[in-house]
VEXDOTOR-501457 format. One record per residue (C-alpha): residue in three letters; chain; x, y, z. Coordinates in steps of 0.05 Angstrom, whole numbers. Example, Ala and Ser with C-alpha at 12.3 -4.5 7.8 and 13.67 -1.06 7.14 Angstrom:
<sites>
("Ala" "A" (246 -90 156))
("Ser" "A" (273 -21 143))
</sites>
This chain:
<sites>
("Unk" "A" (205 277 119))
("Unk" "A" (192 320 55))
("Unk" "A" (181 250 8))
("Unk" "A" (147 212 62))
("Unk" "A" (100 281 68))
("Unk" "A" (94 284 -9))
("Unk" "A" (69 212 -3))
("Unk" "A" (15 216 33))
("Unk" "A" (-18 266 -1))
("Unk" "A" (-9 233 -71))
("Unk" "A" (-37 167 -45))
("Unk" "A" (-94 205 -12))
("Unk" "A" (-115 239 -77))
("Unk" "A" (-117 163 -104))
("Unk" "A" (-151 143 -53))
("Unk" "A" (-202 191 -64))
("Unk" "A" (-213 179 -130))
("Unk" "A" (-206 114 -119))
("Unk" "A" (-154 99 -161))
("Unk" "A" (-127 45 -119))
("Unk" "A" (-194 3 -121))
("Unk" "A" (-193 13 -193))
("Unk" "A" (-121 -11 -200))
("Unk" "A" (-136 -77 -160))
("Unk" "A" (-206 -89 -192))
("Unk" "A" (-158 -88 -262))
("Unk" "A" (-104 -139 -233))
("Unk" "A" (-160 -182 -214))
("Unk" "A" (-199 -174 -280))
("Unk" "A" (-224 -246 -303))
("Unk" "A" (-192 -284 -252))
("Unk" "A" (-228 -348 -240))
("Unk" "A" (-175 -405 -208))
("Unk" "A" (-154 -398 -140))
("Unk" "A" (-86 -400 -158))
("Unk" "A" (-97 -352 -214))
("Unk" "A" (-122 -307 -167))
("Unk" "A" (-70 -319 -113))
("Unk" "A" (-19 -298 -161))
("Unk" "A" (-61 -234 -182))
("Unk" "A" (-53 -216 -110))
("Unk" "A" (18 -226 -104))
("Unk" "A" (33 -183 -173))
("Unk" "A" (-18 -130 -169))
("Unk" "A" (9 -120 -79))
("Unk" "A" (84 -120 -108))
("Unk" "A" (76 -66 -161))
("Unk" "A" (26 -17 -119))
("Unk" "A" (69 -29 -58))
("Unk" "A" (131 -7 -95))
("Unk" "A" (104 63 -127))
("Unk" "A" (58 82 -67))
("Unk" "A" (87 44 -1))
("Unk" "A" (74 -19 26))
("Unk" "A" (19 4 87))
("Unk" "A" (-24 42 31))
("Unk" "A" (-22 -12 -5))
("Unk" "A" (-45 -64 47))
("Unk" "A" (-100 -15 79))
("Unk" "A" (-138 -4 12))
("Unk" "A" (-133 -77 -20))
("Unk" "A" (-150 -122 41))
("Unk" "A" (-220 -100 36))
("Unk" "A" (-219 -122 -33))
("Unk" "A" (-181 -187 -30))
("Unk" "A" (-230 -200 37))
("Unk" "A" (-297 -187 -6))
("Unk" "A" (-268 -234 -60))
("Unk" "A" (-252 -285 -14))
("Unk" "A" (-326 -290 9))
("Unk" "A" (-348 -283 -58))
("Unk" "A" (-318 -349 -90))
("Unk" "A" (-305 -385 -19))
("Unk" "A" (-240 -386 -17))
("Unk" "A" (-193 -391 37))
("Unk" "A" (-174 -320 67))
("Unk" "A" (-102 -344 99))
("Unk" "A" (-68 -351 36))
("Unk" "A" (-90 -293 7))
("Unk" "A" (-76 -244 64))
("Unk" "A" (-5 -273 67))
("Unk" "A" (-5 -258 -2))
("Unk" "A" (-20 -199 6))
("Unk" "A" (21 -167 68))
("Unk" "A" (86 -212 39))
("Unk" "A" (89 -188 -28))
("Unk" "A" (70 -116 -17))
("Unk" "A" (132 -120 32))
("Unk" "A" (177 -148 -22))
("Unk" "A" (156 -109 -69))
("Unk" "A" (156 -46 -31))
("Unk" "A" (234 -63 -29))
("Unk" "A" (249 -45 -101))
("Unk" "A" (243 31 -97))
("Unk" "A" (264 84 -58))
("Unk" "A" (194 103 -39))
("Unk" "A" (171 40 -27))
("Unk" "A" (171 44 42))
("Unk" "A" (207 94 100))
("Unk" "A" (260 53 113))
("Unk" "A" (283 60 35))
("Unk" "A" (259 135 38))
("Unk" "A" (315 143 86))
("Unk" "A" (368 101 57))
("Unk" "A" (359 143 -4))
("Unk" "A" (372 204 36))
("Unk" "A" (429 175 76))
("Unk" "A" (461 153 17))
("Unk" "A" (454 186 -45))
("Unk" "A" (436 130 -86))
("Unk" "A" (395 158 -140))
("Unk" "A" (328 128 -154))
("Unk" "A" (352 91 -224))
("Unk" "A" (412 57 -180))
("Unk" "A" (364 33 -138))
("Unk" "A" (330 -6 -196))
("Unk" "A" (390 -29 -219))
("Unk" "A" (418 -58 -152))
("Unk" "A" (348 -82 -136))
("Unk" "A" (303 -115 -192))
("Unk" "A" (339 -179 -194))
("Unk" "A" (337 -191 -123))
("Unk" "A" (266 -168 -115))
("Unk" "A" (239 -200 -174))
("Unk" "A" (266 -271 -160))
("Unk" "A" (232 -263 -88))
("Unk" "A" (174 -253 -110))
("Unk" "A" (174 -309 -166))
("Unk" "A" (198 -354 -108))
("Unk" "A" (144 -317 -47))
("Unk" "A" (89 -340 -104))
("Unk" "A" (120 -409 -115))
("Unk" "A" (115 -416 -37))
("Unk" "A" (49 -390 -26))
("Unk" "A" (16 -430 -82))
("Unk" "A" (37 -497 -49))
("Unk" "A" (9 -470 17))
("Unk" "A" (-42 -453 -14))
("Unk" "A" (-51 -529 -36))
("Unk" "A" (-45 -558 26))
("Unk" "A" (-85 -512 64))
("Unk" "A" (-140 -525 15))
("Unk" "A" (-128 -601 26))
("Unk" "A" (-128 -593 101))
("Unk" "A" (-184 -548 103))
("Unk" "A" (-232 -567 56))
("Unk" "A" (-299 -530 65))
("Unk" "A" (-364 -582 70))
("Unk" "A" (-409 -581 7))
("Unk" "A" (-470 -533 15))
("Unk" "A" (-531 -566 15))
("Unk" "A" (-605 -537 24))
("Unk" "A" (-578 -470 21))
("Unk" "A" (-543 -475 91))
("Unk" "A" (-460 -440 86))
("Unk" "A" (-403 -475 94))
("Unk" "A" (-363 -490 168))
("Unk" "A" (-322 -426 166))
("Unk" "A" (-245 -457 161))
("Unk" "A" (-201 -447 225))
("Unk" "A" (-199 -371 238))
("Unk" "A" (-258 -347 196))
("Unk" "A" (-309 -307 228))
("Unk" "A" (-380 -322 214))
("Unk" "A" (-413 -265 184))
("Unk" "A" (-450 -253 123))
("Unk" "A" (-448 -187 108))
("Unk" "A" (-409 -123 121))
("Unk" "A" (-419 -46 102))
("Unk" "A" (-374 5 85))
("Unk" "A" (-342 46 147))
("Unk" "A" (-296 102 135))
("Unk" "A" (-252 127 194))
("Unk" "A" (-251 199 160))
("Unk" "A" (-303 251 175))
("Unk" "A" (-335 261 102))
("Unk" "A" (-340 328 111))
("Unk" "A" (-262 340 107))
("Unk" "A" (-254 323 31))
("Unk" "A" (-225 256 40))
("Unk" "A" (-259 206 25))
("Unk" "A" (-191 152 30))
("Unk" "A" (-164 133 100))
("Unk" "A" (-168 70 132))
("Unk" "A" (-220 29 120))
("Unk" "A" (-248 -7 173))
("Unk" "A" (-305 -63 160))
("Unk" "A" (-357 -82 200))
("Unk" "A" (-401 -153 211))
("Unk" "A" (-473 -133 210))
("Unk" "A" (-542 -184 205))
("Unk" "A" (-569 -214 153))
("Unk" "A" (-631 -254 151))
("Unk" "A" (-612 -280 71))
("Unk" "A" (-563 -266 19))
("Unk" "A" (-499 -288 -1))
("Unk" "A" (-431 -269 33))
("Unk" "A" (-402 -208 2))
("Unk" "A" (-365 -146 26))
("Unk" "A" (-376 -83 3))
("Unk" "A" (-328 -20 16))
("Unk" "A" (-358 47 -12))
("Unk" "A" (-350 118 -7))
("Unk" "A" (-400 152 4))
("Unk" "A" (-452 112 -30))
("Unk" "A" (-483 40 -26))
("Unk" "A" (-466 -18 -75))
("Unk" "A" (-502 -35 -132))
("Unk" "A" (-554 -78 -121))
("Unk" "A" (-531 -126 -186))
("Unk" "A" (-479 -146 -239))
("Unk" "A" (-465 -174 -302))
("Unk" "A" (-390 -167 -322))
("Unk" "A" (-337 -212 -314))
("Unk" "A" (-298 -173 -262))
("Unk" "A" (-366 -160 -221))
("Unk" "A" (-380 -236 -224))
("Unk" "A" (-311 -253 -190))
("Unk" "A" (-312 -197 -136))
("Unk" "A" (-382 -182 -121))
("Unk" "A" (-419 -116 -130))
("Unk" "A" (-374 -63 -141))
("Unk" "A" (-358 -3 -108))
("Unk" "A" (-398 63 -126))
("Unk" "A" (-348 112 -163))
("Unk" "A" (-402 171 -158))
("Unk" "A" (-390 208 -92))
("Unk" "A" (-435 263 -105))
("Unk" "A" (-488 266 -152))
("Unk" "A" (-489 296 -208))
("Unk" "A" (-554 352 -225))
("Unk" "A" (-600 331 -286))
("Unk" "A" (-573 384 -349))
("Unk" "A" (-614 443 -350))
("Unk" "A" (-682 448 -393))
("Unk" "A" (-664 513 -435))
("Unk" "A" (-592 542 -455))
("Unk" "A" (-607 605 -410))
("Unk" "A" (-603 563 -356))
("Unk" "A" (-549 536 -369))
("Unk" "A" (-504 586 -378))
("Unk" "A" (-534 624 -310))
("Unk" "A" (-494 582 -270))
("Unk" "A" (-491 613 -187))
("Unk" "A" (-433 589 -143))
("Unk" "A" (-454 569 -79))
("Unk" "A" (-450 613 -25))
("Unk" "A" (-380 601 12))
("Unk" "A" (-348 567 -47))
("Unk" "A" (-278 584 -68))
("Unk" "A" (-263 615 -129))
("Unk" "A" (-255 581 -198))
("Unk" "A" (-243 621 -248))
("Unk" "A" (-224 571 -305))
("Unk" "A" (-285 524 -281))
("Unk" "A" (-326 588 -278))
("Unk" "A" (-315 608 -342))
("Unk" "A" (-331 539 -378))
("Unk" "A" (-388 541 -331))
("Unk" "A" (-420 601 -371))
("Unk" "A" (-411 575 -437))
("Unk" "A" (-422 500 -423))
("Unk" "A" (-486 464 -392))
("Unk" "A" (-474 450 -315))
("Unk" "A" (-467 369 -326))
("Unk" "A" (-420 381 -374))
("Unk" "A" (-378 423 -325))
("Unk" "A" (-381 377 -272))
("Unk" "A" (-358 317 -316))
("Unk" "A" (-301 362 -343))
("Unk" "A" (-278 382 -276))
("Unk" "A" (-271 309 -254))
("Unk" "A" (-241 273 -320))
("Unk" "A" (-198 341 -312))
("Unk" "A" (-181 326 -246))
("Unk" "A" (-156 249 -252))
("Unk" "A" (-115 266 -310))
("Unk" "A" (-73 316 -266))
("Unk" "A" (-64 262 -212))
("Unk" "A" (-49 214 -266))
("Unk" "A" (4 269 -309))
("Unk" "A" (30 289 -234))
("Unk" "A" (54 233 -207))
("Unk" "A" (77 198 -289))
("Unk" "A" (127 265 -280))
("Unk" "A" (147 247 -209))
("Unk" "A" (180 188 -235))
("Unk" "A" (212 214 -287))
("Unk" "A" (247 262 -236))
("Unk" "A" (263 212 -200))
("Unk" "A" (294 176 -261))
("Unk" "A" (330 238 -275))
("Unk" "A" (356 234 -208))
("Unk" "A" (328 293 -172))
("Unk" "A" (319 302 -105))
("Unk" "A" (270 250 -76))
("Unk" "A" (233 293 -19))
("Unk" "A" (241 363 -67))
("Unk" "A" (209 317 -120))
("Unk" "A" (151 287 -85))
("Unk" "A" (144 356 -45))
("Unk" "A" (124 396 -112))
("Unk" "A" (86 340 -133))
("Unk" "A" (36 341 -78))
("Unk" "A" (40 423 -84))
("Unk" "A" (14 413 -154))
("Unk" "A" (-38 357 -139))
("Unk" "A" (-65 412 -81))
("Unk" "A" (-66 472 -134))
("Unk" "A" (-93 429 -179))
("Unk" "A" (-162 416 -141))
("Unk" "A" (-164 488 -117))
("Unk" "A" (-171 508 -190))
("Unk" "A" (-211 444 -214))
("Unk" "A" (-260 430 -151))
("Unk" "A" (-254 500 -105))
("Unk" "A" (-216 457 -53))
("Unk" "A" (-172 481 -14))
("Unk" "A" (-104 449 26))
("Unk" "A" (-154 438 92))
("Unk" "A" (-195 379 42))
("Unk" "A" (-132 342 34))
("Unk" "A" (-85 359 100))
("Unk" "A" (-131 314 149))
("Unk" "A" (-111 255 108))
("Unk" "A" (-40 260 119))
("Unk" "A" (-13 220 179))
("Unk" "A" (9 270 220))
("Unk" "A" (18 223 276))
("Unk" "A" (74 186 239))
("Unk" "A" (109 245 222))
("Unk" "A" (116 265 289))
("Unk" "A" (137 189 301))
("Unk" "A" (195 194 264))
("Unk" "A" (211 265 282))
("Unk" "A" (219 242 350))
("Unk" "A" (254 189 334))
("Unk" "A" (308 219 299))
("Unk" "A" (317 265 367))
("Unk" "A" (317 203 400))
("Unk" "A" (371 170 356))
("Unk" "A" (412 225 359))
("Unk" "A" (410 225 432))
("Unk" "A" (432 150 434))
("Unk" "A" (499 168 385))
("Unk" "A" (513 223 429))
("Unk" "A" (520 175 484))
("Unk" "A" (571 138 449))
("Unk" "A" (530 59 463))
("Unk" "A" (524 56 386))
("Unk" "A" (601 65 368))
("Unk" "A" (626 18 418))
("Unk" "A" (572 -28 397))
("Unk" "A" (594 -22 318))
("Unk" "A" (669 -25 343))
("Unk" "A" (652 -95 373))
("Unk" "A" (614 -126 312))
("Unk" "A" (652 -92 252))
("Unk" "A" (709 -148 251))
("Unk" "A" (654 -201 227))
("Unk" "A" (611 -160 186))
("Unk" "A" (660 -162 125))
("Unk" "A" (614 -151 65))
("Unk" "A" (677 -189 9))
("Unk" "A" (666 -254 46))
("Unk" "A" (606 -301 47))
("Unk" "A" (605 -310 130))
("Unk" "A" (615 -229 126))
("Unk" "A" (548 -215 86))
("Unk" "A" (514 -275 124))
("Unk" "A" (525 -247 195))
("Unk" "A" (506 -179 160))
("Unk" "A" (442 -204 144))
("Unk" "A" (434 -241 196))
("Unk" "A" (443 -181 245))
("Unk" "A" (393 -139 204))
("Unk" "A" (334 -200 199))
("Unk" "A" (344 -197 278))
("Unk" "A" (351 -125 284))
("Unk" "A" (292 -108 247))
("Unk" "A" (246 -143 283))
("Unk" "A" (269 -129 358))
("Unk" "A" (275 -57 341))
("Unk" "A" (236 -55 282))
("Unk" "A" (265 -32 216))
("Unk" "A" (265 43 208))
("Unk" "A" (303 53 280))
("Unk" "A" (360 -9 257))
("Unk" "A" (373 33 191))
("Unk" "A" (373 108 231))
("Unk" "A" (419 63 277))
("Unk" "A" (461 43 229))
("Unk" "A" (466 97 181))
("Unk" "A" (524 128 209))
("Unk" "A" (568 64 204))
("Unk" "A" (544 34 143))
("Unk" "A" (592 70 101))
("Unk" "A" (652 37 141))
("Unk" "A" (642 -26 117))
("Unk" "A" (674 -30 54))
("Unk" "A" (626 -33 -14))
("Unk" "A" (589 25 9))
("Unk" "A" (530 14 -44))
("Unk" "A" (529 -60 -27))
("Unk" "A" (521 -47 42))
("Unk" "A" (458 1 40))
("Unk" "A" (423 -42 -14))
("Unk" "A" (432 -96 26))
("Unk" "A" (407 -62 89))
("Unk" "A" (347 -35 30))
("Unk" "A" (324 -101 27))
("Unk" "A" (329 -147 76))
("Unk" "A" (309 -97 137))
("Unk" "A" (244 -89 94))
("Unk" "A" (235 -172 80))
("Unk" "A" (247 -184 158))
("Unk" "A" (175 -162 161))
("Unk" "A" (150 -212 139))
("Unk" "A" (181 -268 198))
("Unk" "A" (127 -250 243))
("Unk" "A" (59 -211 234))
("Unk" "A" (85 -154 290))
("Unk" "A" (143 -144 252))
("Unk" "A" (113 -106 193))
("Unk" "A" (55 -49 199))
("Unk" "A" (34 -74 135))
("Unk" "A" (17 -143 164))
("Unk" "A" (-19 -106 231))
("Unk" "A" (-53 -67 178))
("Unk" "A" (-84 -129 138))
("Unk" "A" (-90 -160 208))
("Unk" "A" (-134 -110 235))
("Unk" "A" (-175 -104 168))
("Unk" "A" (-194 -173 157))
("Unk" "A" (-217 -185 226))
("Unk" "A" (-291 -182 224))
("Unk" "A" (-290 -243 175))
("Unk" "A" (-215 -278 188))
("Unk" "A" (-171 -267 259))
("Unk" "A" (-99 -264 233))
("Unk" "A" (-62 -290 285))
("Unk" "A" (9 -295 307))
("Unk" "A" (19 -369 307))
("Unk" "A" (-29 -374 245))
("Unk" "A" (20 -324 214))
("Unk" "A" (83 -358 231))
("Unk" "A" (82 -421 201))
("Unk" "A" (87 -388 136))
("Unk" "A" (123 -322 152))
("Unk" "A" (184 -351 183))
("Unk" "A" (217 -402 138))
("Unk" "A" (194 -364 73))
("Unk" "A" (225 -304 104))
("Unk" "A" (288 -345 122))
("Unk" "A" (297 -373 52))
("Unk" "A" (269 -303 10))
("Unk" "A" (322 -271 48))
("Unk" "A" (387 -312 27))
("Unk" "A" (368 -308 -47))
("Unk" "A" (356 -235 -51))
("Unk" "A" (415 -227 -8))
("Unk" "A" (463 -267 -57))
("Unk" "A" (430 -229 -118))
("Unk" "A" (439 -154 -86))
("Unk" "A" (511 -178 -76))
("Unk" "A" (516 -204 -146))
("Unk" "A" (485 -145 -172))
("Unk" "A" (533 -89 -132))
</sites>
């Protein structure tokens, strides 16, 4: 609960500094090819997934990987597999890469390095074969489905699934007020009478009305980085240096005392170059506690402690400008459901159940580890993934190669989300966000999401067994 807590507040300071669009705006840098950009996707989803958790992930680059898909006309179903897939996978790699691994860490004791070791093979070579995959659907989608030349002016036929509608404008589901300017991002179709397709996520501020660089060229305008503005410099040095906080505003005594010596843009600039270096310092020494092997949830605790100090001193925030970002909700999800597991072991079901199974789920033979995996892919998507782990944590030592067995449980409960769109919030996530401009269906998801999970899942499984 601590690291899943610490979590969300680090991704909601980048968030709010939009880090994360920056980050995806670099992947995609100069990307012209379909395919060049379909594998962009897939790389720049597997690396954020795997530092800051597969939903975060998915809820702040659909809106991107939506707005380029209008941009250059491209088909939005590969891409949004693309994206939900491999932020899954990838997400599978780290201890914090989503809850499920979050807990095994804590069950288990595998330190965070062990959990490269075990898993960088296995996720690596599923994502090199996920890409392979979704490049030739990506071919024949784009034979099957190839849009109708424009002529006079008049759009293409949207492809099977798209939603006609030329523009969208930002929507934040976070009251501004609270400090947070992350959160989910929802978009919304709204008339046009002229203008090219293009979606634009913001802030708190409208998009630029043009471009010239490369990266605006392939992705449309971009977002506005400028939340507030900042005041003209004053006229005379007096001024300057008279600087009056507001009334209400929390002390800042280091920004207070720059602010009598230095002229007010100045101060402001300082404070929030200042600012994105801690975030960027903070969470650089988060992973190297975690390669020290400290305590995961200690670790990402003080981390978001520091982060929340950090913009008291730098910005006069307080905790009450971060808190409402945090998903309280969830946290009281899997509070509950602890309770709730508990209650089930102390009915003894779970034991006999374990009792009946643990003669074929031998993890030194090949049938063992495939009914193993077998019984997790299945698992994971009737009960979803976090209960089967909680479920199985207690009898997961038992079974032999200890380390085997929870790496094994690491990855392919997290890859089973990806056999059907309900069986992954990430995939409801990029679901729900793309659907003013592409309905993400269940059979349209399918096709794909089933026999790539299938055949994802028996490599990584033979290389997590190599590998342990």
């Amino acid at each position: 609960m601590m690291a899943l807590f610490g979590l969300m507040v680090l991704s909601s300071y980048f968030e709010r500094e939009h880090f994360f669009e920056a980050l995806t705006r670099l992947f995609l840098l100069k990307a012209r090819s379909p395919f060049d950009v379909l594998l962009r996707v897939c790389g720049s989803a597997a690396v954020l997934s795997a530092l800051f958790t597969n939903d975060t992930t998915c809820v702040m680059m659909t809106p991107v990987v939506v707005r380029l898909c209008l941009k250059q006309n491209f088909p939005m179903l590969p891409y949004l597999l693309a994206l939900a897939t491999c932020a899954n996978v990838g997400s599978s790699m780290t201890p914090i890469g989503n809850p499920q691994n979050i807990i095994i860490a804590s069950f288990s004791g595998i330190t965070f390095l062990s959990f490269l070791k075990y898993l960088t093979a296995a996720t690596v070579a599923s994502m090199a074969l996920n890409a392979a995959l979704l490049s030739v659907f990506l071919f024949v989608h784009r034979r099957m489905f190839r849009p109708a030349s424009v002529e006079g002016g008049n759009p293409p036929t949207p492809l099977p699934g798209e939603v006609s509608s030329p523009e969208l404008k930002p929507k934040r589901a976070l009251d501004a007020g609270s400090g947070c300017e992350g959160g989910d991002v929802e978009l919304q179709p709204v008339s046009s009478d002229s203008g090219p397709a293009a979606v634009v996520v913001a802030g708190e501020a409208a998009a630029r009305s043009s471009s010239t660089s490369a990266e605006e060229s392939l992705l449309g305008t971009p977002y506005e980085e400028q939340p507030t503005a900042i005041p003209e410099p004053a006229q005379h040095a007096d001024e300057a240096t008279n600087v009056v906080p507001a009334p209400g505003a929390e002390p800042r005594p280091v920004v207070d005392w720059i602010s009598r010596h230095c002229p007010e843009r100045l101060v402001q600039l300082w404070t929030a170059y200042a600012f994105r270096v801690a975030i960027v310092a903070t969470v650089v020494g988060i992973m190297a506690c975690f390669l020290a092997g400290l305590h995961l949830g200690w670790t990402c605790l003080a981390g978001a402690s520091l982060l929340i100090a950090c913009d008291a001193v730098l910005n006069g925030r307080d905790a009450y400008a971060i808190l409402p970002c945090v998903d309280w909700l969830l946290l009281l999800f899997f509070g509950g459901l602890f309770v709730t597991i508990r209650g089930a072991f102390n009915s003894g079901i779970p034991l006999e159940l374990f009792d009946a199974v643990k003669p074929y789920l031998r993890l030194d033979t090949a049938a063992g580890v495939a009914v193993y995996c077998a019984f997790l892919l299945a698992a994971s998507n009737v009960l979803s993934n976090v209960p089967t782990i909680l479920l199985l944590s207690p009898f997961i030592p038992q079974l032999g190669n200890a380390n085997r067995a929870w790496m094994l449980a690491a990855f392919v409960s997290t890859v089973a989300g990806n056999l059907t769109l309900v069986g992954s919030v990430a995939n409801l996530i990029v679901a729900e966000h793309s659907a003013p401009h592409y309905q993400l269906t269940f059979l349209r998801y399918l096709p794909y999401g089933f026999p790539s999970t299938c055949v994802i899942t028996a490599l990584g499984a033979v290389l997590v067994v190599a590998c342990t």
